[in-house]
DSSP file (Angstrom, degrees, kcal/mol; ACC not computed):
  #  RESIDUE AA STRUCTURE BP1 BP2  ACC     N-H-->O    O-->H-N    N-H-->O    O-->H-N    TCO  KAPPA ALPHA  PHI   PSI    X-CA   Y-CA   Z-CA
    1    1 A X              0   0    0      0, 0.0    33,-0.1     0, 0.0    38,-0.0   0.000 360.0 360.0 360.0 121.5  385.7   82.6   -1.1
    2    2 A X        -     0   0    0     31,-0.3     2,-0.3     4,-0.1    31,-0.0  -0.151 360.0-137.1 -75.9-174.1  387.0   82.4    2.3
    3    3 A X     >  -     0   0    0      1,-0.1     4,-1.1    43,-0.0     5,-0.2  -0.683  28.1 -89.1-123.5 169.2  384.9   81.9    5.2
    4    4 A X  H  > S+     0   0    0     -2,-0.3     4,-2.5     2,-0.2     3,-0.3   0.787 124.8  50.8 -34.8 -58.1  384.7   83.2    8.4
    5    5 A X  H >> S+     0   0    0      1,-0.2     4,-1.8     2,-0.2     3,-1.2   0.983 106.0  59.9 -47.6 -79.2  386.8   81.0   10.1
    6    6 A X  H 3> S+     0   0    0      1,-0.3     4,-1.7     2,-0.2    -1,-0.2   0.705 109.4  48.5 -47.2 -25.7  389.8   81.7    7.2
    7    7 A X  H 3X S+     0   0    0     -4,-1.1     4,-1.6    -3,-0.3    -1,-0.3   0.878 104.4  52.1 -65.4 -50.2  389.6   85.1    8.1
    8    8 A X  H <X S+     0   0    0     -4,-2.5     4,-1.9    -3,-1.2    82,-0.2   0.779 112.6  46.0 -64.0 -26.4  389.8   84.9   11.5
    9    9 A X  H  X S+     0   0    0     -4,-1.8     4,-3.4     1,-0.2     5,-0.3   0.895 109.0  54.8 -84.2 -46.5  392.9   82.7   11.4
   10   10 A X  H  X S+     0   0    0     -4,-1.7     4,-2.7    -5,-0.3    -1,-0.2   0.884 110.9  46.7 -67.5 -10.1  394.5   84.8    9.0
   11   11 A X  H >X S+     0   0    0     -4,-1.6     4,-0.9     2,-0.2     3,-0.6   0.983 114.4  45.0 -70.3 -73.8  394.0   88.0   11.3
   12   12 A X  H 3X S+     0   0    0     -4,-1.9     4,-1.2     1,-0.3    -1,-0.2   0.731 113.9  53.2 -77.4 -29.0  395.1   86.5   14.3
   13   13 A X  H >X S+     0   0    0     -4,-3.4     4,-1.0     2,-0.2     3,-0.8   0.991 106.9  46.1 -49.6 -71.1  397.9   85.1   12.5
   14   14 A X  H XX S+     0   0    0     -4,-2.7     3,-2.5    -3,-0.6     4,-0.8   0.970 113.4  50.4 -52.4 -68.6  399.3   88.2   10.9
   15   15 A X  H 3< S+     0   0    0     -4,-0.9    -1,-0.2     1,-0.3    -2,-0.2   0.729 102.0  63.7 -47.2 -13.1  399.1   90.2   14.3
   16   16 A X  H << S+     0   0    0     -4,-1.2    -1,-0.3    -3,-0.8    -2,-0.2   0.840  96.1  61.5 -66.8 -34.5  400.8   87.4   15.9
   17   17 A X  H << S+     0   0    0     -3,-2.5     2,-0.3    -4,-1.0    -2,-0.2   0.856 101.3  49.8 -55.8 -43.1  403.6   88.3   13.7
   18   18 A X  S  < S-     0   0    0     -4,-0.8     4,-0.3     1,-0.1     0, 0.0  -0.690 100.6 -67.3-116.1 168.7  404.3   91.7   14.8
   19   19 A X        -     0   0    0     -2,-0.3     3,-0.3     2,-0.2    -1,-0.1  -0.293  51.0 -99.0 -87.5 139.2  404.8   93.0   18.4
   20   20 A X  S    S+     0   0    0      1,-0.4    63,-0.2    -4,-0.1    -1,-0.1   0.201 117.8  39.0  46.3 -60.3  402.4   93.2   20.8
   21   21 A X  S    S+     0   0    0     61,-0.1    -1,-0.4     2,-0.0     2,-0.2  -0.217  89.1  92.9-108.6  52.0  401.5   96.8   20.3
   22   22 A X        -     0   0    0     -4,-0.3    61,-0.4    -3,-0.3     2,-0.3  -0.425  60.2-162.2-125.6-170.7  401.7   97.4   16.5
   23   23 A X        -     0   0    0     -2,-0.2    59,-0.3    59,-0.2     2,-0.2  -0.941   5.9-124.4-168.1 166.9  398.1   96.9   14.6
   24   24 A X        -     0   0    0     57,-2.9    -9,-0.1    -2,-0.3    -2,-0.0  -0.781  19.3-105.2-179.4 140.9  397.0   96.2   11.0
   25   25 A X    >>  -     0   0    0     -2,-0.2     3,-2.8    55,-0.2     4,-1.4  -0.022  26.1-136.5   8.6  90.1  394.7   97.6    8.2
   26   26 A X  H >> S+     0   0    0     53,-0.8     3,-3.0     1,-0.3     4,-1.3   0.962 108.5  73.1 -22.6 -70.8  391.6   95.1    8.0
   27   27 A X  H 3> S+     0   0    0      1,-0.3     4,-0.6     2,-0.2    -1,-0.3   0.602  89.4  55.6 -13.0 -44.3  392.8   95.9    4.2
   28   28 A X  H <> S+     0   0    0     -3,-2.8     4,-1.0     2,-0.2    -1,-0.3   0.673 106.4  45.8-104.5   1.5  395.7   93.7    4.7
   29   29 A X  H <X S+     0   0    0     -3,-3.0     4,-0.6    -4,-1.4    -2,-0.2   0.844 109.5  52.1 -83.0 -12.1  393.9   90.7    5.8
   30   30 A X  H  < S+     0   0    0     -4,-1.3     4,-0.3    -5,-0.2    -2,-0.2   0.632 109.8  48.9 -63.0 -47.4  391.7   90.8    3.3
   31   31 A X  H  < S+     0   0    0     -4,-0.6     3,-0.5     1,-0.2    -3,-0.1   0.835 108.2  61.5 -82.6 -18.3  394.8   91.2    0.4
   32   32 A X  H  < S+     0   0    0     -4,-1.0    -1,-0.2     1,-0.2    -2,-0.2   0.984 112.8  34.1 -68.7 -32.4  396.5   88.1    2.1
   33   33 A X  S  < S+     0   0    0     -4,-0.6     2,-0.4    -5,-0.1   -31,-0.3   0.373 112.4  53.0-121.1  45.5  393.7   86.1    1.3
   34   34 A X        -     0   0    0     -3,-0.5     3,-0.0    -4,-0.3     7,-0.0  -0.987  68.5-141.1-147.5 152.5  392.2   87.2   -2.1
   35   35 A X  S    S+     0   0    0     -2,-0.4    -1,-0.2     1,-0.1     2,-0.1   0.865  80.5  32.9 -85.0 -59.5  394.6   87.4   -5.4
   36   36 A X  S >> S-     0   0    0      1,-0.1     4,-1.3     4,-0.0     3,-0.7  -0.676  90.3-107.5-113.0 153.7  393.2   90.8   -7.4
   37   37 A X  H 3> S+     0   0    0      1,-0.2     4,-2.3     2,-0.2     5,-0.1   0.648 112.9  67.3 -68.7  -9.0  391.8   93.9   -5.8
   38   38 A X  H 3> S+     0   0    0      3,-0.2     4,-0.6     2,-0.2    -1,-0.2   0.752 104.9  46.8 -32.9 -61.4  388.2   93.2   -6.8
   39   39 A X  H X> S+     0   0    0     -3,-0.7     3,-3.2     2,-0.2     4,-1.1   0.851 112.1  44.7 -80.6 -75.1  388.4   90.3   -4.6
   40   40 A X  H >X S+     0   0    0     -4,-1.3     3,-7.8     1,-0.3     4,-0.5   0.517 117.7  50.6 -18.9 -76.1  390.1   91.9   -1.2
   41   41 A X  H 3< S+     0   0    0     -4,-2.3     4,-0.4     1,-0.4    -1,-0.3   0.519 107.6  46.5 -67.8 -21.3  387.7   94.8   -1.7
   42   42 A X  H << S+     0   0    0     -3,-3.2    -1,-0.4    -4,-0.6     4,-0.4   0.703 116.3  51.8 -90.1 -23.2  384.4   92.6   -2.0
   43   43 A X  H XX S+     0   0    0     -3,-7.8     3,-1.5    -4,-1.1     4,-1.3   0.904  85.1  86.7 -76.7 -22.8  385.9   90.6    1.4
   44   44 A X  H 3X S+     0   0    0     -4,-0.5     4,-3.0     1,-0.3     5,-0.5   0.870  82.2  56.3 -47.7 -38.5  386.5   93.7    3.5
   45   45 A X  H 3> S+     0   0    0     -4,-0.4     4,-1.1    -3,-0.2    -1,-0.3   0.934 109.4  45.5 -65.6 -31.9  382.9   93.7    4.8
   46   46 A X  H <> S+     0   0    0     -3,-1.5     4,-5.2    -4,-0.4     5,-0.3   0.873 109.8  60.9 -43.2 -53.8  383.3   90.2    6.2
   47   47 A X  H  X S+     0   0    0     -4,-1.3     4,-3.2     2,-0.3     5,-0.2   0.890 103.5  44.1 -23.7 -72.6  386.5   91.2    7.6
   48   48 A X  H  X S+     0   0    0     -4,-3.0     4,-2.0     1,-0.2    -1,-0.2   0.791 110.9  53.4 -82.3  -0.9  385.3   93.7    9.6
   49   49 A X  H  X S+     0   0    0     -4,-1.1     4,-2.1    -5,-0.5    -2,-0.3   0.926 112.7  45.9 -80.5 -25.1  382.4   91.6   10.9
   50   50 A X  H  X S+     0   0    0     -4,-5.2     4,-2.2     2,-0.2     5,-0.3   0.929 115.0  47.4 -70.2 -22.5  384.9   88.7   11.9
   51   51 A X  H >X S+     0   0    0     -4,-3.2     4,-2.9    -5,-0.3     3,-0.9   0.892 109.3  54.9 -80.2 -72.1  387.1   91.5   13.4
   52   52 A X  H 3X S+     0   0    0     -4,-2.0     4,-0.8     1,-0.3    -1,-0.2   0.737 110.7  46.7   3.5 -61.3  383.7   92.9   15.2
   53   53 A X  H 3< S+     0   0    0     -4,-2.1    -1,-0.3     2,-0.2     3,-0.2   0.890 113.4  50.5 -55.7 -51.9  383.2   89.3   16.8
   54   54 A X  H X<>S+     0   0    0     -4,-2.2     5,-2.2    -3,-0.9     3,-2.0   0.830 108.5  47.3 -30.2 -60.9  386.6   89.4   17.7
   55   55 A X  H ><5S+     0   0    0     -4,-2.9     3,-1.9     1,-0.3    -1,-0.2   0.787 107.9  52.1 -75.3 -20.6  386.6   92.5   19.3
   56   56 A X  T 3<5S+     0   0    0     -4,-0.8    -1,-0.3     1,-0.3    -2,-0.2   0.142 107.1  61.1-108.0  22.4  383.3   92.0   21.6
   57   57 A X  T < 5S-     0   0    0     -3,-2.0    -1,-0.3     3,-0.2    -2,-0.2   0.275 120.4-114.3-116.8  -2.8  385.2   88.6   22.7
   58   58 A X  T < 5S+     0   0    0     -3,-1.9    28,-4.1     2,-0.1    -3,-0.2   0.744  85.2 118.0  88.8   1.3  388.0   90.8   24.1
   59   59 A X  S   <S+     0   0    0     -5,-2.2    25,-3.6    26,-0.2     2,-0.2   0.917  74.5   8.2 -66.6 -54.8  390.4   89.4   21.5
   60   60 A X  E    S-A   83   0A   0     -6,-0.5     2,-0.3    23,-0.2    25,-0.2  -0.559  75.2-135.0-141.6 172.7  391.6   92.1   19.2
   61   61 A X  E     -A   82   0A   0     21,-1.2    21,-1.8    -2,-0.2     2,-0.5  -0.928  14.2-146.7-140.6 127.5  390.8   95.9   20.0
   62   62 A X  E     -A   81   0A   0     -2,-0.3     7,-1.6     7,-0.3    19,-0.2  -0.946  20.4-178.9-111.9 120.6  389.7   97.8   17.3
   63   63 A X  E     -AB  80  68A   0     17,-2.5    17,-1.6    -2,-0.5     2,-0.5  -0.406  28.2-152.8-126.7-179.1  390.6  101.6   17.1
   64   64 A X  E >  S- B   0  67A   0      3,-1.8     3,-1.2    15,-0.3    15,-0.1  -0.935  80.5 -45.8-146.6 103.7  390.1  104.8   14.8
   65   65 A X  T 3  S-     0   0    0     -2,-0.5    -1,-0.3     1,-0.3    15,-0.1  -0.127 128.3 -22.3  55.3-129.7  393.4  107.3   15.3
   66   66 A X  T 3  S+     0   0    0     -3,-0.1    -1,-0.3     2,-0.1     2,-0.1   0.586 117.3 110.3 -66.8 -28.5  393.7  107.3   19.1
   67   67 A X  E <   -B   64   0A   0     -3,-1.2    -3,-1.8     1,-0.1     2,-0.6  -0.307  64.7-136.4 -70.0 118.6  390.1  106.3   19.8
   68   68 A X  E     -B   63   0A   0     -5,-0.2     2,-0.7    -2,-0.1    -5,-0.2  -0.870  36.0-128.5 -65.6  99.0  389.1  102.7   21.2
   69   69 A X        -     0   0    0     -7,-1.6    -7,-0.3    -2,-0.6     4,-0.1  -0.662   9.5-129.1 -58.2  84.9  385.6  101.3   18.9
   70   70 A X    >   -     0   0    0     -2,-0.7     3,-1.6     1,-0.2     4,-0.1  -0.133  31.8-128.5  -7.1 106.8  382.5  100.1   19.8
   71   71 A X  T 3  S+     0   0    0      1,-0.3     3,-0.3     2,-0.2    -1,-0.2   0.593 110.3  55.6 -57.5 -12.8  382.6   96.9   17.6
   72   72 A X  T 3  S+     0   0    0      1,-0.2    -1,-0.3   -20,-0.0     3,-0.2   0.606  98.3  63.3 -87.5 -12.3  379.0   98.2   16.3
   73   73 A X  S <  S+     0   0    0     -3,-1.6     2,-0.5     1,-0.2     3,-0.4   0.312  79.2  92.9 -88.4  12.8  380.5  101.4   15.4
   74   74 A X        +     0   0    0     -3,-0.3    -1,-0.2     1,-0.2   -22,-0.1  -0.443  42.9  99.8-109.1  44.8  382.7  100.1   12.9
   75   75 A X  S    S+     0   0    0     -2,-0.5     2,-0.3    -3,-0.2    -1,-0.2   0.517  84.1  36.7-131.1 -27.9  381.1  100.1    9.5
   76   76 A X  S    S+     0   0    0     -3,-0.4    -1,-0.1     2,-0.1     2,-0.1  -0.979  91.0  33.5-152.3 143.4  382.8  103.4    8.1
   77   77 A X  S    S-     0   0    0     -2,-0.3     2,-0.3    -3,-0.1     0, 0.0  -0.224  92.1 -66.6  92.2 151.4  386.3  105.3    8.2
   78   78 A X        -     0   0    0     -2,-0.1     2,-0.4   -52,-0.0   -13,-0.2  -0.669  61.1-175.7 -95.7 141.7  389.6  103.5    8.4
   79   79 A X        -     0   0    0     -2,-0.3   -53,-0.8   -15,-0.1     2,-0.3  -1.000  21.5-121.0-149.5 166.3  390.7  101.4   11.5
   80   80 A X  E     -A   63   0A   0    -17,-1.6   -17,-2.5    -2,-0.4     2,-0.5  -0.553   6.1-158.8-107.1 128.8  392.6   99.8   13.0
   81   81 A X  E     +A   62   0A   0     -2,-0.3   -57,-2.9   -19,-0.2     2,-0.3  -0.912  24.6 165.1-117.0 125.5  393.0   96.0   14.6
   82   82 A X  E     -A   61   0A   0    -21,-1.8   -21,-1.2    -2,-0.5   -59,-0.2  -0.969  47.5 -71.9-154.4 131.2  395.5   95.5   17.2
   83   83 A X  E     -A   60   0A   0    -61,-0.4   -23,-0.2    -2,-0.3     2,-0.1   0.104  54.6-153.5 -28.1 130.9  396.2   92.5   20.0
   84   84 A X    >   -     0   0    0    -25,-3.6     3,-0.6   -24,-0.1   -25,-0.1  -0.545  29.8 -93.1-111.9-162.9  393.4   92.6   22.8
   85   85 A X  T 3  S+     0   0    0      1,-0.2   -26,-0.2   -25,-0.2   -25,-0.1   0.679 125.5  43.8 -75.9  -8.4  393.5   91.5   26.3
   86   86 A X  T 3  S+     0   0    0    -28,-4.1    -1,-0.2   -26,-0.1     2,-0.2  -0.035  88.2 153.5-103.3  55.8  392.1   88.0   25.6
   87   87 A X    <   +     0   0    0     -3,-0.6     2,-0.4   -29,-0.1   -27,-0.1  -0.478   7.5 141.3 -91.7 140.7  394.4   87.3   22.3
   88   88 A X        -     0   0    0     -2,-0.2     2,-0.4   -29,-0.0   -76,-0.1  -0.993  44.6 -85.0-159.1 169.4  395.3   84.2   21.2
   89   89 A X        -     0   0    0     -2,-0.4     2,-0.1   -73,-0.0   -80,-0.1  -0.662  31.7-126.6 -63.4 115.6  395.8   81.9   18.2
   90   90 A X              0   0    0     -2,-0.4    -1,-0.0   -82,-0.2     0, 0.0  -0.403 360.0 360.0 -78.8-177.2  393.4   79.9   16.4
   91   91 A X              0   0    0     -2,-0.1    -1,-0.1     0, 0.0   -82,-0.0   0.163 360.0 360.0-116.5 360.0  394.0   76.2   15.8
């Protein structure tokens, strides 16, 4: 099972891959780092608490169609995780 930490790296990793104002699908950090869909779908709630953490550090921004999230509001309904003003890579 990954851990917090493995999560966090693989988010900030994959959005480091694509530019600056593009985003991605909790949903695909979750499939990078579980094999069958059984596992992704049992990580997503972890997922969105590391992205949650993330988001209240200024990191990542997490959004709902046009709409900016309250990182407590984020429990239901699809959204979206995108580069914040504090973003960086972890080590």
């Amino acid at each position: 099972m990954p851990t917090n930490r493995d999560i966090e790296n693989c988010l900030l990793e994959l959005l480091s891959r694509r530019a600056e104002s593009s985003s991605i699908c909790p949903s695909d950090v979750a499939r990078t780092l579980a094999e069958d869909e059984a596992a992704w779908r049992a990580l997503m709630p972890s997922v969105r608490r590391v992205a949650a953490s993330l988001a209240r550090e200024g990191c990542i921004v997490i959004t709902q169609g046009d709409v900016t999230l309250d990182p407590s509001s984020i429990d239901q309904g699809p959204i979206r995780l995108q580069r914040g003003e504090k973003f960086r890579i972890s080590k």
